[in-house]
C-alpha positions as semicolon CSV with decimal commas, in nm:
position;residue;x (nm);y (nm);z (nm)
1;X;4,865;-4,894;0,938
2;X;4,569;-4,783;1,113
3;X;4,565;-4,444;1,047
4;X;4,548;-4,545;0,673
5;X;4,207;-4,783;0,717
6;X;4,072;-4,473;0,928
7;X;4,123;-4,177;0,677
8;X;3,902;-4,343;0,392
9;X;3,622;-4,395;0,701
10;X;3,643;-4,008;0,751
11;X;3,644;-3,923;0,366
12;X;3,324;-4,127;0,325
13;X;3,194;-3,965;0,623
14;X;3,249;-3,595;0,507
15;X;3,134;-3,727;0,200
16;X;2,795;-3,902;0,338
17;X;2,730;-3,546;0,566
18;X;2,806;-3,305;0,263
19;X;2,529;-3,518;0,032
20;X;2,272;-3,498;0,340
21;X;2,315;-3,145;0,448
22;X;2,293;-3,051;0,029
23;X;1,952;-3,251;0,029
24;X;1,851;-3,087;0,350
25;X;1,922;-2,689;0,241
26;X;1,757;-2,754;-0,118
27;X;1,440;-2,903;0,062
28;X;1,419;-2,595;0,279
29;X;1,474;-2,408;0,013
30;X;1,186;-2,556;-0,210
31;X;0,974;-2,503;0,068
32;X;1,023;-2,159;0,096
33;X;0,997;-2,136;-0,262
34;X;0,648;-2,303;-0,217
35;X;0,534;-2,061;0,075
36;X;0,628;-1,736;-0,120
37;X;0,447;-1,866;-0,419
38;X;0,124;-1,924;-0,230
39;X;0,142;-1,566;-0,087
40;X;0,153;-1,425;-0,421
41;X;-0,103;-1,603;-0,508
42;X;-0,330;-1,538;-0,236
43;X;-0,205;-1,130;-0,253
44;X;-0,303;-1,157;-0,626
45;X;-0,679;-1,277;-0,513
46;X;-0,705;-1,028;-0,237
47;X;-0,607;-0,741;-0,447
48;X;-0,839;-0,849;-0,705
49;X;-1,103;-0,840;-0,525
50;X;-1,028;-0,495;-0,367
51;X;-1,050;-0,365;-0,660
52;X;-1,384;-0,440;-0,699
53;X;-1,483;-0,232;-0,408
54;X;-1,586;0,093;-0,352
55;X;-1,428;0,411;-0,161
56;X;-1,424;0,314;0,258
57;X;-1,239;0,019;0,178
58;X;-0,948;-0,041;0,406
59;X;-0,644;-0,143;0,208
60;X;-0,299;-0,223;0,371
61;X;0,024;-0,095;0,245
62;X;0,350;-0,212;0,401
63;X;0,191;-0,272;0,706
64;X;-0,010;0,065;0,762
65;X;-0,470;-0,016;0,741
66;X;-0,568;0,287;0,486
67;X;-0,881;0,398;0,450
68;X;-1,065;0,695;0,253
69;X;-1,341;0,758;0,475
70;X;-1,471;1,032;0,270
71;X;-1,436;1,295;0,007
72;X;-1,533;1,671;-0,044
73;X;-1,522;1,896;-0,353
74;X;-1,447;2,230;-0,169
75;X;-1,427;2,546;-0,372
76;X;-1,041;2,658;-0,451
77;X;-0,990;2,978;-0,198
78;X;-0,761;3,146;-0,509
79;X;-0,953;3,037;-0,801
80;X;-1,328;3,087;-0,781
81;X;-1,346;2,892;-1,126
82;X;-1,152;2,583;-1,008
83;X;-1,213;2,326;-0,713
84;X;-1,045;2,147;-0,432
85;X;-1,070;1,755;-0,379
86;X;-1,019;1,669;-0,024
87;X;-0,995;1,337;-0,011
88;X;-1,050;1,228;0,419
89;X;-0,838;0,932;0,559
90;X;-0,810;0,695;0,822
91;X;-0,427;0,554;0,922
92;X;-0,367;0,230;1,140
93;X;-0,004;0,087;1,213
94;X;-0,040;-0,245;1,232
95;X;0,324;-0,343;1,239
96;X;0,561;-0,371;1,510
97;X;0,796;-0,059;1,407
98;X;0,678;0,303;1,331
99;X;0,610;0,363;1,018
100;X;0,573;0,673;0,777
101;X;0,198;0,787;0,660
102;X;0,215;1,098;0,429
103;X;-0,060;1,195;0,120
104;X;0,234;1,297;-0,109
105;X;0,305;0,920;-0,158
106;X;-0,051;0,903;-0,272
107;X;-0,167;1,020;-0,644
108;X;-0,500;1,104;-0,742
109;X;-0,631;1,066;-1,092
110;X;-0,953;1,196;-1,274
111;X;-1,151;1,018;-1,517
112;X;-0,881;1,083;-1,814
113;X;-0,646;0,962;-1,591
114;X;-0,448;1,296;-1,579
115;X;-0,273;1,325;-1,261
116;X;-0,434;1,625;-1,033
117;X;-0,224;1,824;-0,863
118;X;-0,147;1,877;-0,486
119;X;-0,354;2,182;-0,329
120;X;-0,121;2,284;-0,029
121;X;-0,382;2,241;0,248
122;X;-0,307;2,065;0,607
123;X;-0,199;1,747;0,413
124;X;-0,130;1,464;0,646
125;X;0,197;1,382;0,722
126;X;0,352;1,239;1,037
127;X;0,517;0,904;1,176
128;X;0,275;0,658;1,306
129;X;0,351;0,451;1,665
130;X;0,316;0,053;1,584
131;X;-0,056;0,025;1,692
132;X;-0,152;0,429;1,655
133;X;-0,417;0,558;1,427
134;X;-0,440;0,875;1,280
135;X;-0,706;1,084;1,095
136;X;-0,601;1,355;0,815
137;X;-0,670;1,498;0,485
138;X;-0,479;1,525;0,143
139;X;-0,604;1,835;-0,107
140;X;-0,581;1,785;-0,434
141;X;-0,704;2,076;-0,716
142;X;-0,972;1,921;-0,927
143;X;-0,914;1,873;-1,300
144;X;-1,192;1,680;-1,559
145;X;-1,447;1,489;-1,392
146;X;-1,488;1,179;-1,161
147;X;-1,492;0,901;-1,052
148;X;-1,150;0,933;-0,956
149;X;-0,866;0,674;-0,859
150;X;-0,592;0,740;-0,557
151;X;-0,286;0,530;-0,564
152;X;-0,089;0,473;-0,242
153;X;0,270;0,353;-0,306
154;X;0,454;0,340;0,007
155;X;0,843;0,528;-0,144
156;X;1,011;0,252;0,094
157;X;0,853;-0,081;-0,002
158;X;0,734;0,035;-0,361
159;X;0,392;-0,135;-0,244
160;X;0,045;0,003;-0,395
161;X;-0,346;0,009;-0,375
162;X;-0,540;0,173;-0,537
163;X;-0,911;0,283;-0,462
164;X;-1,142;0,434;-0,654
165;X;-1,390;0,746;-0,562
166;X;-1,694;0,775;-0,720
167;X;-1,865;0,969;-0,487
168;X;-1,812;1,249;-0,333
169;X;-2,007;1,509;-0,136
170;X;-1,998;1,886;-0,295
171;X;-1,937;2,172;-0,097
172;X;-1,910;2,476;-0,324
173;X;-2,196;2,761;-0,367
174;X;-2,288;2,599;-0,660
175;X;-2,416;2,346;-0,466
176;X;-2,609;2,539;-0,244
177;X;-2,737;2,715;-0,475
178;X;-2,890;2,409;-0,598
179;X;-3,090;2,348;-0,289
């Protein structure tokens, strides 16, 4: 007899716990729901407003503080008709794991926004220590006219920025000439 009152106290116990720990997950859930919300949000801001600025800004991707410090238009060492963008970048790990940096995951466009092509120069490449910096260049052969736009999308995360150059100093005898 008493094991018959007790088993409807446990079903309404299992019962009571299930409907509490339901309400509890789907609250935690919403929450997190909330939080990633307000980070797209306040990513969709930031990168608005990056995009409003000029070369030299510092732009994150997946972790890694970009920055074009400066660009060059250097006369093409095969092709005396054609030049050489080198576009001059600062790296900055600011994550806790080492992380890639390489120019062939960034594209460079011109004005018509046709693609230029990679010059193979000393491009930067290497592995970054969490908390390293690093300072290298990425050649691209000039095609059309400026200002020009470089894309960074990390080939892990699929994350982009984008900055635009519209100046640049020129380095070719023309431009000595002009002096």
């Amino acid at each position: 007899m008493g094991l018959k009152r007790i088993f409807p106290s446990i079903w309404i116990c299992i019962l009571t716990l299930t409907i509490f720990l339901t309400g509890c997950i789907s609250g935690e859930k919403e929450a997190q729901d909330k939080q990633i919300e307000l980070h797209k949000q306040t990513n969709a801001s930031t990168k608005d407003e990056n995009d409003k600025k000029e070369t030299g800004q510092e732009k994150t991707v997946s972790g890694v503080s970009i920055k074009i410090e400066k660009a060059l238009m250097l006369e093409h060492p095969d092709q005396k008709e054609k030049q050489v963008l080198q576009v001059q970048l600062k790296a900055t790990n600011k994550t806790a794991e080492e992380r890639h940096v390489d120019t062939f995951e960034m594209a460079v466009y011109n004005h018509d926004n046709k693609k230029l092509k990679i010059y193979p120069g000393d491009n930067l490449g290497t592995k970054l220590a969490p908390g390293k910096s690093v300072k290298g260049n990425g050649y691209y052969v000039l095609e059309g006219k400026g200002p020009f736009r470089v894309e960074y999308e990390n080939t892990d995360t699929k994350e982009k920025q984008d900055w635009t150059i519209d100046k640049w100093t020129d380095m070719t005898a023309k431009a000595s000439e002009k002096k």
